[in-house]
MILUMTI-755485 format. One record per atom (N, C-alpha, C): z, y, x; residue number from 1; atom name; residue in one letter. Coordinates in steps of 0.05 Angstrom, whole numbers. Atoms other than C-alpha are relative to their C-alpha. Layout:
- z_y_x_k_a_r
- Z_Y_X_NUM_CA_A
...
This chain:
- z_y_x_k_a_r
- -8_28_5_1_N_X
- 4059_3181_630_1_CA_X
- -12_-17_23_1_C_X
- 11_19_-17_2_N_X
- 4054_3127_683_2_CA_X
- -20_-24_-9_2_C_X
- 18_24_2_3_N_X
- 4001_3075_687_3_CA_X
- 20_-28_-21_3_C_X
- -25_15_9_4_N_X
- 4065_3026_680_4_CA_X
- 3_1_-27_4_C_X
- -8_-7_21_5_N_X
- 4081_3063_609_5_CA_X
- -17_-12_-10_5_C_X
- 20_8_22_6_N_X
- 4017_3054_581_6_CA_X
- -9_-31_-2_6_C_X
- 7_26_1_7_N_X
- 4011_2981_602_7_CA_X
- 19_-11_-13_7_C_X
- -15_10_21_8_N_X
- 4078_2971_572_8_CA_X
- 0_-1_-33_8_C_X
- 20_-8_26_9_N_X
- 4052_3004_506_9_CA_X
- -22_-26_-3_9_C_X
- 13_18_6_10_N_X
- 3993_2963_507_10_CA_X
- 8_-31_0_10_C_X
- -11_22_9_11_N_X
- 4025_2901_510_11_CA_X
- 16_-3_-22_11_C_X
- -12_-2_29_12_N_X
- 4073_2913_463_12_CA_X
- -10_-1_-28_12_C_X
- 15_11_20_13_N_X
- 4021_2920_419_13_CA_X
- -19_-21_-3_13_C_X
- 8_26_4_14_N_X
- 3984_2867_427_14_CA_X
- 16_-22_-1_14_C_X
- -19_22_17_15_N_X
- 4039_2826_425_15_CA_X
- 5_2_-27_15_C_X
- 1_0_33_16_N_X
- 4047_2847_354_16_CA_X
- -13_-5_1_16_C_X
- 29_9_17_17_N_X
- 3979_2838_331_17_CA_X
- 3_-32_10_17_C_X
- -7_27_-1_18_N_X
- 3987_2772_364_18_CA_X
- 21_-12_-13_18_C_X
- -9_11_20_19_N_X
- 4044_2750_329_19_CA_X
- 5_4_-25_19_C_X
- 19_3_27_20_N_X
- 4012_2774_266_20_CA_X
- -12_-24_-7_20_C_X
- 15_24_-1_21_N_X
- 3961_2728_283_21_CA_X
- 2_-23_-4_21_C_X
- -16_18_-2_22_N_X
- 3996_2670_299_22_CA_X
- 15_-2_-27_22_C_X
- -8_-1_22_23_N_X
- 4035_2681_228_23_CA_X
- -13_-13_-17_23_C_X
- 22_2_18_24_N_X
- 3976_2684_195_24_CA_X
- -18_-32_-2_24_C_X
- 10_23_-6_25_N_X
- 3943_2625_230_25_CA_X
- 31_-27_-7_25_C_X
- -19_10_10_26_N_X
- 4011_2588_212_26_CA_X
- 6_-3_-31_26_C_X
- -1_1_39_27_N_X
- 4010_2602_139_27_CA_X
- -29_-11_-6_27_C_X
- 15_12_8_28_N_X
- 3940_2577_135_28_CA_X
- 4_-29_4_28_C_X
- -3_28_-1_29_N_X
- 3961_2508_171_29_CA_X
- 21_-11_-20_29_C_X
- -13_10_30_30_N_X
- 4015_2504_115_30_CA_X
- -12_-10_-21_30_C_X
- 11_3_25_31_N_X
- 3971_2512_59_31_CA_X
- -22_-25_13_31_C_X
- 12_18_11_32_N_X
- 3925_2461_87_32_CA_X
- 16_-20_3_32_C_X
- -16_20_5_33_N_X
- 3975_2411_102_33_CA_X
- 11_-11_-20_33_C_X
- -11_8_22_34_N_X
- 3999_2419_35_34_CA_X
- -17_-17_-25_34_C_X
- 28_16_8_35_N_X
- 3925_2403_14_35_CA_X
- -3_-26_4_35_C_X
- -3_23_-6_36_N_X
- 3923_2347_54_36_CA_X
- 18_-18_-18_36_C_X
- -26_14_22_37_N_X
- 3986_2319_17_37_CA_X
- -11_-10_-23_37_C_X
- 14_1_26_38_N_X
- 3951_2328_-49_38_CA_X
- -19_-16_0_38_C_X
- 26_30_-12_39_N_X
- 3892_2293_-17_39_CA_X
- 2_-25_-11_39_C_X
- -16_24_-7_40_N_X
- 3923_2231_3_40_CA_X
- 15_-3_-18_40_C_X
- -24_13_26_41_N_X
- 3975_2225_-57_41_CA_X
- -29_-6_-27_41_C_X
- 22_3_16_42_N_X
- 3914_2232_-103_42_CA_X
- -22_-21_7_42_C_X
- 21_21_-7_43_N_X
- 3862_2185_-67_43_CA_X
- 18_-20_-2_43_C_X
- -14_22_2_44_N_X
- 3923_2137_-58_44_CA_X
- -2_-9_-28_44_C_X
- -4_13_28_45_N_X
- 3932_2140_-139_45_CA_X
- -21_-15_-12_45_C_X
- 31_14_10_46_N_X
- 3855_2122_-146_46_CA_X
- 2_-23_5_46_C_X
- -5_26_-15_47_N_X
- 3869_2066_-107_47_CA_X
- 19_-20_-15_47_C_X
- -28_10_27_48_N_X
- 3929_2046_-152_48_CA_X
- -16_-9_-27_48_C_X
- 23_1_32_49_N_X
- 3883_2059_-216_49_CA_X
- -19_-26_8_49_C_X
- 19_18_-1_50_N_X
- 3832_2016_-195_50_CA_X
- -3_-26_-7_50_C_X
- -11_31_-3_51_N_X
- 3872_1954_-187_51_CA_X
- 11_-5_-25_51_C_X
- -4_4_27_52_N_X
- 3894_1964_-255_52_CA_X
- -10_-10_-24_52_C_X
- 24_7_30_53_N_X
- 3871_1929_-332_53_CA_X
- 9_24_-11_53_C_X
- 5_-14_15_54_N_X
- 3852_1968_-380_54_CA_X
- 27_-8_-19_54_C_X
- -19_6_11_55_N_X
- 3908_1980_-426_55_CA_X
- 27_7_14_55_C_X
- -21_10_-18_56_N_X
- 3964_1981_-371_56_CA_X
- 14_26_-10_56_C_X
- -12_-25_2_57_N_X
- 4025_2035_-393_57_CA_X
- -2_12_29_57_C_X
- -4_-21_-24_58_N_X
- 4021_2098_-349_58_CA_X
- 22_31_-10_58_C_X
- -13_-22_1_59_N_X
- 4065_2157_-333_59_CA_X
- -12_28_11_59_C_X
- 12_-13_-5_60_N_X
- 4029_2213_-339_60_CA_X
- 11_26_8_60_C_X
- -12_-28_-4_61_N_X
- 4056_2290_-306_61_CA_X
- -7_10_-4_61_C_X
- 11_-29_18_62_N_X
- 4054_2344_-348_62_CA_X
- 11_27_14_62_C_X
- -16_-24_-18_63_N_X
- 4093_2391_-300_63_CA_X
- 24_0_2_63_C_X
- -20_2_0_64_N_X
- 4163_2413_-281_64_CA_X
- 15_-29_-6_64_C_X
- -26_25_4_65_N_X
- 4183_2340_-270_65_CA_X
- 3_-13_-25_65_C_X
- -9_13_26_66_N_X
- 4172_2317_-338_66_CA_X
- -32_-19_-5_66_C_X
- 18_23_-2_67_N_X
- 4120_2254_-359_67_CA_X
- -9_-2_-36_67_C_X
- 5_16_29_68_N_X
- 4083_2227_-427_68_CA_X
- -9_-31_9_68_C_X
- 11_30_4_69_N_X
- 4066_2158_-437_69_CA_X
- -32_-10_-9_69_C_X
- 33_2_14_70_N_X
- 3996_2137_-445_70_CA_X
- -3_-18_13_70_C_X
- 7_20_-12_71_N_X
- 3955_2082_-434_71_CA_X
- -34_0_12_71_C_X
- 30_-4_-21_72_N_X
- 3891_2071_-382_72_CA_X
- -12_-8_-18_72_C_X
- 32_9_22_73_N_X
- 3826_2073_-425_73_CA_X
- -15_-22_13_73_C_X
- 24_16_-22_74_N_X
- 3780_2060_-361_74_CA_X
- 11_19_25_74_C_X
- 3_-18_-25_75_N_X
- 3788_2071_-293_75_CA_X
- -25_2_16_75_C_X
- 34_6_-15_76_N_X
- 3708_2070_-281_76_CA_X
- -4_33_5_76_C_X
- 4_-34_3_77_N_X
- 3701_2149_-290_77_CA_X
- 32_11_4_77_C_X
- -18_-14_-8_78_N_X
- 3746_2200_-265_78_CA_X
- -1_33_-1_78_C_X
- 3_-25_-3_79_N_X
- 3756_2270_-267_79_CA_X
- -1_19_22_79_C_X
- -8_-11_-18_80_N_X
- 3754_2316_-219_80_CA_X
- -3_26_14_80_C_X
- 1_-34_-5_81_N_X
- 3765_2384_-191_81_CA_X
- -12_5_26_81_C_X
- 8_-12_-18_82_N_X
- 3726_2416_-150_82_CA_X
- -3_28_11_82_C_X
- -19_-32_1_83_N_X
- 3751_2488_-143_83_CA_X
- 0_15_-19_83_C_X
- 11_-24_19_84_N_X
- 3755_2546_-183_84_CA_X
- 7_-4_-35_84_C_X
- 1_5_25_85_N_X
- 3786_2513_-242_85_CA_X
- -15_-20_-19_85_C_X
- 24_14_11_86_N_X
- 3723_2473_-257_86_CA_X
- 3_-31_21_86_C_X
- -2_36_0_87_N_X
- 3723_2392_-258_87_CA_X
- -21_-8_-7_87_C_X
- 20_23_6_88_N_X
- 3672_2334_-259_88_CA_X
- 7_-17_-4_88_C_X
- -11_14_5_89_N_X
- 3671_2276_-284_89_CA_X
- -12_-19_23_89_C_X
- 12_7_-30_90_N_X
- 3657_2225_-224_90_CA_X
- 3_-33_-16_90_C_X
- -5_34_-4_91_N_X
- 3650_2144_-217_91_CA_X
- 25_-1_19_91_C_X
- -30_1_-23_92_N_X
- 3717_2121_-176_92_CA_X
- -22_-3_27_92_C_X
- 21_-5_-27_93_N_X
- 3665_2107_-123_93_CA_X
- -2_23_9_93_C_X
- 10_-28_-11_94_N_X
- 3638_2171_-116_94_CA_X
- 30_27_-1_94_C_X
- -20_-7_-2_95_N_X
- 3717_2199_-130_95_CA_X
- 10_-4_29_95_C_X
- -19_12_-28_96_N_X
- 3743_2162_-72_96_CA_X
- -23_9_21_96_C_X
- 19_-10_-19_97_N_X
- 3680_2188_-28_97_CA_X
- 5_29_7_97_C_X
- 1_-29_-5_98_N_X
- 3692_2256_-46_98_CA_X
- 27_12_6_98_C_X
- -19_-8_-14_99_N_X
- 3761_2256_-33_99_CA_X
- 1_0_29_99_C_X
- 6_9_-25_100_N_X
- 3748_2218_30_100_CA_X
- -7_28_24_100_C_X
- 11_-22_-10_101_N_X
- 3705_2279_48_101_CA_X
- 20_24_0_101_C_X
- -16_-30_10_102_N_X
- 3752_2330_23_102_CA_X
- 17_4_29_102_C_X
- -27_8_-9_103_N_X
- 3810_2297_70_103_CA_X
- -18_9_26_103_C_X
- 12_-11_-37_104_N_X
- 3760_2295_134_104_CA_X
- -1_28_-4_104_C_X
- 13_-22_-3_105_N_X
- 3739_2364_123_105_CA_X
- 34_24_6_105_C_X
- -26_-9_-6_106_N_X
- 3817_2386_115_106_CA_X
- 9_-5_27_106_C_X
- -10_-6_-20_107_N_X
- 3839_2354_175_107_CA_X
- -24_21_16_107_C_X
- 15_-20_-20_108_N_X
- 3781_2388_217_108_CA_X
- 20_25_-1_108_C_X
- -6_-24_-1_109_N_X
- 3797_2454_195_109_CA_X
- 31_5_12_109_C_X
- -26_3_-2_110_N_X
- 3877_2442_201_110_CA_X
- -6_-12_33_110_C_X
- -5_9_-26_111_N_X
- 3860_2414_275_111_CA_X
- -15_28_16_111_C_X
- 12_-16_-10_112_N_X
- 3819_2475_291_112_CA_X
- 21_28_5_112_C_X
- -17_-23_7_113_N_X
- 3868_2523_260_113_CA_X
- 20_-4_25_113_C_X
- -12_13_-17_114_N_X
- 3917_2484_305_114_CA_X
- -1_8_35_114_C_X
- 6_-9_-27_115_N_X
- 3881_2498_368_115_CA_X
- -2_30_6_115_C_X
- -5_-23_6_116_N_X
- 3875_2564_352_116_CA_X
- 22_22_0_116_C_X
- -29_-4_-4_117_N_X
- 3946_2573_339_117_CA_X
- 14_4_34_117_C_X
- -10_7_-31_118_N_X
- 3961_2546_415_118_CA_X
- -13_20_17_118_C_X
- 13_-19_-29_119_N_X
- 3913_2597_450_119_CA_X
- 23_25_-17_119_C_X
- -12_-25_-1_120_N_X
- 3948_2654_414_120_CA_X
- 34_-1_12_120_C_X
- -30_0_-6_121_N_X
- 4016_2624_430_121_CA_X
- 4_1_28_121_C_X
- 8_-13_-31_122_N_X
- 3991_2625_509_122_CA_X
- -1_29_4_122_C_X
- 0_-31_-4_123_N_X
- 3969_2688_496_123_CA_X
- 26_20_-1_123_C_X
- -33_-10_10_124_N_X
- 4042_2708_468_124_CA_X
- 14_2_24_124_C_X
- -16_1_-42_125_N_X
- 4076_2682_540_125_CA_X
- -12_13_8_125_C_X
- 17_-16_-26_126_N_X
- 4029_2710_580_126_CA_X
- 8_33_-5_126_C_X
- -7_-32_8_127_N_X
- 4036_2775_548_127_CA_X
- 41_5_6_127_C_X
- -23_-6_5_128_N_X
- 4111_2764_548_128_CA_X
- 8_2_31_128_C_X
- -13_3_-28_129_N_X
- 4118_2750_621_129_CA_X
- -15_28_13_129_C_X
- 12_-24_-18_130_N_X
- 4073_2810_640_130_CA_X
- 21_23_-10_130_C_X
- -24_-26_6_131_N_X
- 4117_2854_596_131_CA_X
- 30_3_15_131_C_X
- -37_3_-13_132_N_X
- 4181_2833_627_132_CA_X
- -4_9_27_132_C_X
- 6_-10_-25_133_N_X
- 4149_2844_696_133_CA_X
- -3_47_3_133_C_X
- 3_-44_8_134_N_X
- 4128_2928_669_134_CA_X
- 31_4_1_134_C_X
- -22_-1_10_135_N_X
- 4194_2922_643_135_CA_X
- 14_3_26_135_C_X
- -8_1_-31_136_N_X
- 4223_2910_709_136_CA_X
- -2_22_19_136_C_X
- 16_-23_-8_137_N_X
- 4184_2962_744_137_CA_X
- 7_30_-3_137_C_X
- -9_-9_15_138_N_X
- 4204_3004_699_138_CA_X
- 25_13_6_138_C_X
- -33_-9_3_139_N_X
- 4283_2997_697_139_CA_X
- -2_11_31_139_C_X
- -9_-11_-25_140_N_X
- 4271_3006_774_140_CA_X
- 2_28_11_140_C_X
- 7_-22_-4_141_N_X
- 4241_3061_776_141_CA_X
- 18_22_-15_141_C_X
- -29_-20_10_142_N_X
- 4296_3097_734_142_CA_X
- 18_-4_12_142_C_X
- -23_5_-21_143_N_X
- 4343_3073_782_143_CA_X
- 1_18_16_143_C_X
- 12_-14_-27_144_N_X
- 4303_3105_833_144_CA_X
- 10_27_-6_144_C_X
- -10_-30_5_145_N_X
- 4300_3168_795_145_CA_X
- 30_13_4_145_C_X
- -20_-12_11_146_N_X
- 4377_3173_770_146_CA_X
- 10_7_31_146_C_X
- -3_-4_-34_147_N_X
- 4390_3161_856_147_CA_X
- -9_22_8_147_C_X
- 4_-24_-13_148_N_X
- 4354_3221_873_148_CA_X
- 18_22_-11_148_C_X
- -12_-28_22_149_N_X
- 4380_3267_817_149_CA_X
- 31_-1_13_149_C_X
- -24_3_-10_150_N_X
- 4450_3247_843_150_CA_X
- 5_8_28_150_C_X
């Protein structure tokens, strides 16, 4: 096997494992973006609550698109989840802090993942332009060959 072969081989696979990677790093910036969303729609509603009296009808979501009716007790205390299934109960202050936090801490990670993403996608070209060059090399050299055999 020529040098050539095995460099073509090795690229080849690392281009896969790279666009593994890249997948992978792509499905995580989904899920936090989708976080984000949740974030921000949720800190916005605190924001909403706040400005509200006591008493005020609300539409509450129970899932699949469907609502009950209830009315705001207090919007001084809040609930709130902090992973794993498990909730606290919070001041809207310290609600709106810890989303605050939540949100910075999301984008970071979602801007890191991001950058992350972009070196492997360099890495992807680069790999793609060296393969095409083997590749090249390659078809010539079978040229070469089928020329002699003839």
């Amino acid at each position: 096997m020529s040098s050539d072969e095995e460099i073509f081989r090795r690229l080849a696979v690392e281009l896969r494992i790279l666009e593994g990677t890249a997948e992978a790093l792509q499905s995580r910036i989904n899920f936090i973006r989708a976080a984000l969303t949740e974030l921000r729609v949720a800190s916005l509603t605190l924001q909403g609550v706040e400005k509200e009296k006591k008493n005020i009808p609300l539409f509450v979501p129970i899932g699949g698109g469907s609502y009950i009716k209830a009315k705001l007790a207090s919007a001084e205390k809040i609930i709130v989840g902090i992973g794993a299934d498990v909730a606290i109960e919070r001041t809207m202050k310290e609600a709106r802090i810890n989303f605050e936090n939540r949100i910075a801490e999301f984008e970071k990670t979602g801007n890191s993942l991001g950058q992350q993403l972009n070196e492997v996608i360099t890495k992807m070209q680069d790999h793609r332009v060296e393969l095409e060059e083997v590749t090249a090399k390659l078809r010539q050299r079978e040229k070469t060959r089928r020329v002699r055999k003839a």
